[in-house]
C-alpha distance (Angstrom), angle and dihedral (degrees) to the residues before:
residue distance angle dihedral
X1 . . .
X2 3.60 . .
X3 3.80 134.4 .
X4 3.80 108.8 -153.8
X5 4.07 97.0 -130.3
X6 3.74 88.0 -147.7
X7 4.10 91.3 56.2
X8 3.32 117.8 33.6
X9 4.28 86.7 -166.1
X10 4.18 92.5 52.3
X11 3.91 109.6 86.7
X12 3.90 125.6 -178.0
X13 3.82 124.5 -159.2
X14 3.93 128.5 -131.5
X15 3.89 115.4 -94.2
X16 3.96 106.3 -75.8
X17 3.53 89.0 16.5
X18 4.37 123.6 104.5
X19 4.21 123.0 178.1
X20 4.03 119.0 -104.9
X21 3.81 114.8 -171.9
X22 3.85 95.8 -117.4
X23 4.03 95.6 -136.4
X24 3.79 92.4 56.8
X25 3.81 107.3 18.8
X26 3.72 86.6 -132.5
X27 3.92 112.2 160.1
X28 3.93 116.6 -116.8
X29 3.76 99.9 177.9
X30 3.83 125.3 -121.5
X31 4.42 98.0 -61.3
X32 3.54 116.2 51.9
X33 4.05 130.5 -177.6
X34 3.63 112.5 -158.9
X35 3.52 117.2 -136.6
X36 3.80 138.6 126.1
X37 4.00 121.1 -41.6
X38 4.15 115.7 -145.9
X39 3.76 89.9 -172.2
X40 3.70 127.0 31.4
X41 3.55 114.4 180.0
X42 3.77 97.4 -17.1
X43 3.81 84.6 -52.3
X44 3.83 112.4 131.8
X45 4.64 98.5 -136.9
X46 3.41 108.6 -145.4
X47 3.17 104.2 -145.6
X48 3.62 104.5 21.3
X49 3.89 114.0 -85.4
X50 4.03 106.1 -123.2
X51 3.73 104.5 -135.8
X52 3.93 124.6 -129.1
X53 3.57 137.6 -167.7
X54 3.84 92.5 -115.3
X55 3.94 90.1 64.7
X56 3.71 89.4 62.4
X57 4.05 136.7 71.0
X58 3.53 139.2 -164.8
X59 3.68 118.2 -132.6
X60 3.99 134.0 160.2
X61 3.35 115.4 -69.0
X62 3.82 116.2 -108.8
X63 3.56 131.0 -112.3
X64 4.19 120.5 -50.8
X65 4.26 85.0 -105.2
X66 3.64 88.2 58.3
X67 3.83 107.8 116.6
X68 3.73 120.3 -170.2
């Protein structure tokens, strides 16, 4: 993973690799800006949840079909 040095909020994964939040296993894709999340898992936040890196995981990229 890659922190852009620019933006300390815009991540990039490894080659092969895309981000899944780890409490939901939801696909993110392979560049992420962190920010605030409204809805987490279908879960209205209130307030806003404030994203941060340690909420997120790489892992391999699924199959070429794989839409996001």
């Amino acid at each position: 993973m890659t922190i852009d040095p620019y933006n300390e909020k815009h991540i990039i994964a490894d080659d092969g690799k895309i981000f899944s939040r780890i409490s939901t296993h939801k696909y993110y894709g392979i560049e992420l800006y962190l920010g605030y999340s409204y809805y987490i898992g279908g879960v209205l936040q209130d307030p806003p949840h404030e994203d941060s890196i340690d909420e997120f995981e790489e892992i391999d990229e699924p199959m070429e079909d794989f839409q996001l």
